[in-house]
Legacy VTK file of the C-alpha trace (Angstrom):
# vtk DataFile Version 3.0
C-alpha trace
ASCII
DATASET POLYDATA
POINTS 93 float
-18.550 -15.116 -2.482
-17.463 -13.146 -5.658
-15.040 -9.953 -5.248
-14.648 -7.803 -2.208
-12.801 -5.267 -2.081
-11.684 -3.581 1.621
-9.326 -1.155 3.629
-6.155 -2.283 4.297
-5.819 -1.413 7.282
-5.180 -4.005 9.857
-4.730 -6.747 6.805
-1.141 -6.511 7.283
-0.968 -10.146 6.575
-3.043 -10.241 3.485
-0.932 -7.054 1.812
2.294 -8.918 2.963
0.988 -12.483 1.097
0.220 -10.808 -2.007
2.982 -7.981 -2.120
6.169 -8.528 0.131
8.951 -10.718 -1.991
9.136 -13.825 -0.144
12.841 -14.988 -0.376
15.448 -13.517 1.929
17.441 -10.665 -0.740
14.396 -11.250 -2.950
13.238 -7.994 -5.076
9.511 -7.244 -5.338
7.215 -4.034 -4.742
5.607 -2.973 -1.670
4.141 -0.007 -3.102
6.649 2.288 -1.548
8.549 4.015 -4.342
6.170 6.656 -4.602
6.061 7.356 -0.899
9.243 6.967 0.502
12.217 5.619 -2.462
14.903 6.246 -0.031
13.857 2.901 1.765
16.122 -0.339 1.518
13.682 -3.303 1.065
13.555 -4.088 4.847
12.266 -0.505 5.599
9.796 -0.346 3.031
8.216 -3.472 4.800
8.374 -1.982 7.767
7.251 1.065 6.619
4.184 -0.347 4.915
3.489 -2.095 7.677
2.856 0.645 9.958
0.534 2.182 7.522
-1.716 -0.641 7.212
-1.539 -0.777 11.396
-3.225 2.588 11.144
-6.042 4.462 9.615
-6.207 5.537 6.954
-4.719 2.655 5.946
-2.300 2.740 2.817
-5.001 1.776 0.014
-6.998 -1.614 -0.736
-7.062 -4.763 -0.963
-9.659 -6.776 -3.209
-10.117 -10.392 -2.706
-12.003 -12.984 -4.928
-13.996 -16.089 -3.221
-11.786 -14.989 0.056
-8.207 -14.937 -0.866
-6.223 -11.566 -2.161
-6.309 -11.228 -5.594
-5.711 -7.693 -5.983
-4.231 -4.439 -4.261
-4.487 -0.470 -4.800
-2.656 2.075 -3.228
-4.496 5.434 -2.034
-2.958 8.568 -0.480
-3.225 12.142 0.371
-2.451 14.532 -3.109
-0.342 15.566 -2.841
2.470 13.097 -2.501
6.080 14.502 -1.832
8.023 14.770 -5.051
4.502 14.748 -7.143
3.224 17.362 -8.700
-0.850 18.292 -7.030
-3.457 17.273 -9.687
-5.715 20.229 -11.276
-7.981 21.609 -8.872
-6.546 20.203 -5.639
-5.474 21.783 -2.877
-2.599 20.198 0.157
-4.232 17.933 2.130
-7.010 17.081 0.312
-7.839 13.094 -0.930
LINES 1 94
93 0 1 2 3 4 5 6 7 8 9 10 11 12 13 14 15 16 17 18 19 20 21 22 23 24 25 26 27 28 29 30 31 32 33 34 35 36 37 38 39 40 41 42 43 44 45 46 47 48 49 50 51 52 53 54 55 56 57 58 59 60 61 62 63 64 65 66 67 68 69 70 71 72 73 74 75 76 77 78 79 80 81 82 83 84 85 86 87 88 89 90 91 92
């Protein structure tokens, strides 16, 4: 199969295999610092979760011979708190 590399949106599973900490109280990223680091650990699952229930989708996920092996996150530029790179404008990708 080799690597393919997909939307996540609608994976919620596969992001939450490869990314959410899986002890109760465990720590772990979920790729929310950046958008939201006012979130406890319960609502950045949550939160995460409703952007990979929606298009865009919160980034993607790569998997090698069918199982996640790898995850990036892509948003709008630019993010609250973050400076816009050269040459963009608000709203653009």
């Amino acid at each position: 199969m080799g690597i393919e590399v997909l939307p996540a949106t609608g994976r919620w599973d596969d992001f939450a295999s490869f990314m959410v900490p899986r002890k109760p109280g465990g720590r772990g990223c979920v790729c929310m610092a950046y958008r939201n680091s006012s979130l406890d650990m319960p609502g950045r699952i949550a939160h995460m979760r409703a952007l990979c229930d929606s298009a865009p989708g919160p980034g993607v996920l790569a998997y090698l011979d069918g199982e996640v092996a790898g995850w990036c996150s892509i948003a709008r530029s630019p993010l609250p708190g973050w400076p816009p790179s050269p040459g963009t404008t608000k709203g653009t990708w």
